[in-house]
N, C-alpha and C positions, 0 to 999 in steps of 0.2 A: 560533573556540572549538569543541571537541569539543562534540558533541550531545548527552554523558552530563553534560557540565560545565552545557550549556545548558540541558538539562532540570532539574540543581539549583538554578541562578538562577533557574529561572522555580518552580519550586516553593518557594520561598524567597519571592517575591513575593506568589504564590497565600495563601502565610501570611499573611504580613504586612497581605495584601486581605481575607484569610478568605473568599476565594474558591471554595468546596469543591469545584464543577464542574470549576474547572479543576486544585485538589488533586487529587481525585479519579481521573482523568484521568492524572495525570502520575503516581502514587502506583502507578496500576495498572500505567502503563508501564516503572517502575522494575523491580517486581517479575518482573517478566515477561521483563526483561532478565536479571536476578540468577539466574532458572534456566536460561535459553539458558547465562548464562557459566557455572553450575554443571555444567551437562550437556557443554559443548564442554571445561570445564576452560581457560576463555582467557580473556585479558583485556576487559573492554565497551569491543571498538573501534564508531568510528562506524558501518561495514559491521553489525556485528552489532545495534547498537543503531534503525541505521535499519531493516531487518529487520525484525523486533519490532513498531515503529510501523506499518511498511507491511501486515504481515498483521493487528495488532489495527483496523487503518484495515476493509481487507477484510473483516475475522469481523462489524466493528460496521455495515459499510454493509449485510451482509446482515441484520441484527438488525435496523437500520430498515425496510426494506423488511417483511419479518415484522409488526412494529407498526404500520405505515400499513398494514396491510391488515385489520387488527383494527377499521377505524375509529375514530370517537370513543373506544372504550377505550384505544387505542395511542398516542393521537396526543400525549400528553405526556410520554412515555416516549421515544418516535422524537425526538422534541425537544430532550429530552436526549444520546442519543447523537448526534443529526445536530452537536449543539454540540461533543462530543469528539471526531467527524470533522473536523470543522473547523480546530478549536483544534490539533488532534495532524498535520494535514497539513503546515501552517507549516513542519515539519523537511520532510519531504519533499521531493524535486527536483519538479519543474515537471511536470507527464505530457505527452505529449506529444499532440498532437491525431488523432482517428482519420485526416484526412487525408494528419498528417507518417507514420503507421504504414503507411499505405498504399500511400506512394512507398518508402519504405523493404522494404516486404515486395515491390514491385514491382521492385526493385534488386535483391533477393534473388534470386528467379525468373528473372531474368533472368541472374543467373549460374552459375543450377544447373542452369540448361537445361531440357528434359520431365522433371515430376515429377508424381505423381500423389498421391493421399491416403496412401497407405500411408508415406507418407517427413513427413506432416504434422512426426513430433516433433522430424527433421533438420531441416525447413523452420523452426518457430519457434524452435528453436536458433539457430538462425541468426540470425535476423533479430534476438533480445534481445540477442546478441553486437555489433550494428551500433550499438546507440545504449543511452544510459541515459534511464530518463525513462518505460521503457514497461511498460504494464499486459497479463499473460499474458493474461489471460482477451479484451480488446480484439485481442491480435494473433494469438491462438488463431481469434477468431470470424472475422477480417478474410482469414487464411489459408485456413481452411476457405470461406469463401466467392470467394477467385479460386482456390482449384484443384479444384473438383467441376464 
């Protein structure tokens, strides 16, 4: 099932549960798709629709972080988003573990021979072209730490 199709079964559900968290949730993700495909002028394929959830995943993990550090005032707030991180990752592919990014980025290196920092953005190019499943910022920081 297409992930736009899947998103309205499950928003359909959400009704029918009057479950607003996770209306809520999928209501925003709709919207959010509706102007990526206004702005590209394309159809909501699952590429673009997973997109969408993987950066709203991103913008909300940093929005908890922000709230747990407010302490007790945050901490119901962060609760809530940590639930639409969650509930909204399910589409998501599987990430892949820092240790499988690290054999992979070691693959990498190893075929491009002596490289230094200055070629970092060739290097994680690369290495996100190897596999699906991986988080930039994980193979940006992983990079940067075997070639300095």
């Amino acid at each position: 099932m297409a992930v736009t199709d899947d998103l309205s079964t499950s928003l359909k559900e959400a009704m029918k549960a009057k479950d607003k968290t996770k209306l809520n949730a999928i209501r925003q993700i709709q919207t959010e798709i509706a102007k990526k495909k206004a702005e590209k002028g394309e159809e909501a394929t699952d590429e673009l629709a997973l997109g969408v959830i993987s950066s709203y995943v991103k913008k909300m993990t940093k929005a908890v972080e922000e709230y747990q550090s407010l302490g007790e005032r945050g901490v119901e707030m962060a609760e809530k988003i940590q639930f639409e991180i969650d509930f909204l990752s399910g589409w998501l592919p599987e990430q892949l573990s820092e240790e499988e990014v690290s054999k992979i980025i070691d693959e990498v290196l190893s075929e491009m021979g002596d490289v230094d920092i200055s070629q970092m953005g060739k290097i994680i190019g690369a290495v996100m072209a190897k596999a699906e499943g991986l988080d930039g910022s994980v193979v940006s920081k992983l990079v940067r730490e075997k070639i300095q």
